[in-house]
C-alpha positions in Angstrom: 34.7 -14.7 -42.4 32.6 -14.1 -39.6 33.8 -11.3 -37.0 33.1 -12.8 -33.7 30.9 -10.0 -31.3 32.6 -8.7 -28.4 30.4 -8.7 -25.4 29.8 -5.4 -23.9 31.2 -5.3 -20.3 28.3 -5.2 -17.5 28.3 -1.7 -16.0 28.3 -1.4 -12.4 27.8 1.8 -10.1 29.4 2.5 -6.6 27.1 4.4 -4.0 28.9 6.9 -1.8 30.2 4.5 -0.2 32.3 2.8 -2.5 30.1 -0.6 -3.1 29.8 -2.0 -5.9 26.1 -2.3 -6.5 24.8 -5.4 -8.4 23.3 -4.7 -11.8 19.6 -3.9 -11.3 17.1 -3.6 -14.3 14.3 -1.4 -12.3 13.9 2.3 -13.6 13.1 3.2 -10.6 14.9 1.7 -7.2 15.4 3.3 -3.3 17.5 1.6 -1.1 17.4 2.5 2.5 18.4 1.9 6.6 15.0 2.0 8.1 16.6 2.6 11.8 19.1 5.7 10.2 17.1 6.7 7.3 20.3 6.8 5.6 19.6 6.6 1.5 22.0 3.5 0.9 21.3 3.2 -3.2 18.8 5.1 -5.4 17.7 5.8 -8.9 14.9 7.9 -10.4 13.2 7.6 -7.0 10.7 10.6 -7.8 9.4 8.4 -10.9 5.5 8.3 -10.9 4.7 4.8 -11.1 1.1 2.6 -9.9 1.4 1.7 -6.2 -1.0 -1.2 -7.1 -1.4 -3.1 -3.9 0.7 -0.6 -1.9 -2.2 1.7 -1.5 -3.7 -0.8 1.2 -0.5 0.7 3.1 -2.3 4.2 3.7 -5.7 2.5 3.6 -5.0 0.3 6.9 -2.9 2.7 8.0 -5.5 5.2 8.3 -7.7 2.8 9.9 -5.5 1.7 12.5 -4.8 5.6 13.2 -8.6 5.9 13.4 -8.4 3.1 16.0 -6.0 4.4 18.1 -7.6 7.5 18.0 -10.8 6.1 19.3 -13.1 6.9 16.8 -13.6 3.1 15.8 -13.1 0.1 17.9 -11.2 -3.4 16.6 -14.5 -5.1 17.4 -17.0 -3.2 15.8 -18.8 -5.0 13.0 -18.9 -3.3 9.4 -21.4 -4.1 7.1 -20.2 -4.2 3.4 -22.9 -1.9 0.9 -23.4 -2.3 -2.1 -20.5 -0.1 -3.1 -18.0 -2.8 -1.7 -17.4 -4.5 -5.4 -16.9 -0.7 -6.5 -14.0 -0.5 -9.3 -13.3 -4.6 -8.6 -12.7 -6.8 -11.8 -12.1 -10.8 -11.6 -9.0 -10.3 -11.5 -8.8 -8.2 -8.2 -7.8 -9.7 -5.4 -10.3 -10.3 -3.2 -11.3 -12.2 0.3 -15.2 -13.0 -1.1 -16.9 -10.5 1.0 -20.0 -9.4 -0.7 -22.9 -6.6 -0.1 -24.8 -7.4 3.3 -22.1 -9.5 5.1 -20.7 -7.9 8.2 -17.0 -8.4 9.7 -15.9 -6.6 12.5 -13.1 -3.7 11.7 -10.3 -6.1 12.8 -10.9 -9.0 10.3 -11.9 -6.2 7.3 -7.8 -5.4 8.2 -6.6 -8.8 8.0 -8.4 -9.5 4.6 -6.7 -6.1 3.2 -3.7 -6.5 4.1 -3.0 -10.8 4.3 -5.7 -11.3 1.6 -5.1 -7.7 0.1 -8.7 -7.8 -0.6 -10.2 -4.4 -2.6 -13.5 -5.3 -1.2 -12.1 -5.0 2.4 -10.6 -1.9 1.7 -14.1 0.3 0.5 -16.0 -1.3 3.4 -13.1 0.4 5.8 -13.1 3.5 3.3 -17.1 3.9 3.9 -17.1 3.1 7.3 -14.5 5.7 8.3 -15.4 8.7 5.5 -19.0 8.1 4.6 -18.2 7.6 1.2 -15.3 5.8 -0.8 -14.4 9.0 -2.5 -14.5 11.0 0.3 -11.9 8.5 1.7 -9.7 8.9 -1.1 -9.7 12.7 -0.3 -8.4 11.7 3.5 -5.9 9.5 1.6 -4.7 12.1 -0.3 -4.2 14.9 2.5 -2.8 12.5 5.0 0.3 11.2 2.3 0.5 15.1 1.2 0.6 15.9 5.2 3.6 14.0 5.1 5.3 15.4 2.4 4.5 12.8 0.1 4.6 15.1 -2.6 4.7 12.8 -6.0 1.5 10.7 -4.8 -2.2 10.8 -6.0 -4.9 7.7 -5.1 -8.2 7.6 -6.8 -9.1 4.5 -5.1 -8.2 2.7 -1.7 -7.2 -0.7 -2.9 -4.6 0.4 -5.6 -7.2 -0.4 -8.7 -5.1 0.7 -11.5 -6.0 4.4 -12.8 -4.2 6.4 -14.8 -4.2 9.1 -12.0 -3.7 6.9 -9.4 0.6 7.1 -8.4 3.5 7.7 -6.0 7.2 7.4 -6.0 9.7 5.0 -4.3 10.9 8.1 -2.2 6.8 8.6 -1.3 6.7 4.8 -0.1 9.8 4.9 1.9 8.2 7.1 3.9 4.7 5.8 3.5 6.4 1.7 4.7 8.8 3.5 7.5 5.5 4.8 9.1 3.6 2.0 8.6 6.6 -0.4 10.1 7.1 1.9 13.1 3.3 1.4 14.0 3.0 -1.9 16.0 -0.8 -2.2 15.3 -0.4 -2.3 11.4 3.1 -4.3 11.9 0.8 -7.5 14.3 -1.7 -7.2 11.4 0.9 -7.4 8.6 3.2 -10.1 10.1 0.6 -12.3 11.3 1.1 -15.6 8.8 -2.3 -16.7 8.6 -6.1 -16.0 10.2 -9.6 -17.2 10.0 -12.1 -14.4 9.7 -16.0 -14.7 10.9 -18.5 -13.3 8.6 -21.9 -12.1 10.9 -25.3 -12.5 9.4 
């Protein structure tokens, strides 16, 4: 005779609030009410885990700070070096920008974050540090400024490294920031845009 299996009931969980939460796979997961703050579901949000893309998030948003600061304009025109390919594979994501081609500071942010192109992101890191690495360094104090605590870049573009990580409960705070910024919110929303490359 063949014992039929019993299915094992689906577990669900109830937030604080007594809702049923749907049945999520993710090791890691942060829920939250960006205008309260309020934490509506979590689990292992201090997880290390890559950022990947994410990174751009500090990268633009330190160049948009930078901006508004006054120490680089929108229509300044950026050449990419040779160290713009730097840590870039084929299968990086990229908007084709390539050593000697200039863009001004504006499109370099529309390639990062609508094209997330790495290349975009090093030209902006050497253009505002002196140096890629010495970017990453800015990276890391401004994130650890904020009490990002469980973060670490090597790179601005989110290059996969062992060493390179965050947390949900890091980029809650990271994307709140980041949303509540209008300059890095009419780059990120806008749908589509035609960038000029100078000679």
């Amino acid at each position: 005779e063949e014992s039929e299996e019993k299915e094992e009931p689906v577990k669900t969980e109830t937030n604080d609030d007594g809702l049923t939460m749907p049945t999520l796979n993710s090791k890691s997961i942060l829920l939250m009410d960006r205008d309260s703050g309020k934490i509506l579901y979590s689990r292992n949000p201090d997880k290390k885990m890559e950022p990947a893309s994410l990174t751009k998030i500090v990268t633009c948003l330190l160049a948009v700070e930078a901006i508004e600061a006054g120490t680089i304009s929108e229509d300044e025109k950026l050449e990419a070096s040779k160290h713009c390919l730097d840590g870039l594979n084929e299968e990086s994501s990229s908007s084709g920008i390539v050593p000697g081609e200039r863009l001004t500071v504006k499109d370099l942010l529309y390639c990062a974050l609508l094209g997330s192109a790495g290349e975009a992101c090093n030209v902006i890191a050497e253009a505002l540090a002196g140096s890629i690495s010495d970017f990453v360094d800015e990276m890391n104090e401004r994130v650890l400024d904020l009490g990002c605590t469980g973060t670490h870049f090597v790179n601005p573009d989110g290059i996969h490294d062992a060493a390179h990580y965050t947390t949900f409960a890091d980029l809650t705070i990271l994307g709140k920031l980041a949303m509540a910024d209008e300059t890095v919110m009419k780059y990120a929303k806008t749908p589509k845009e035609s960038v000029t490359l100078h000679g």
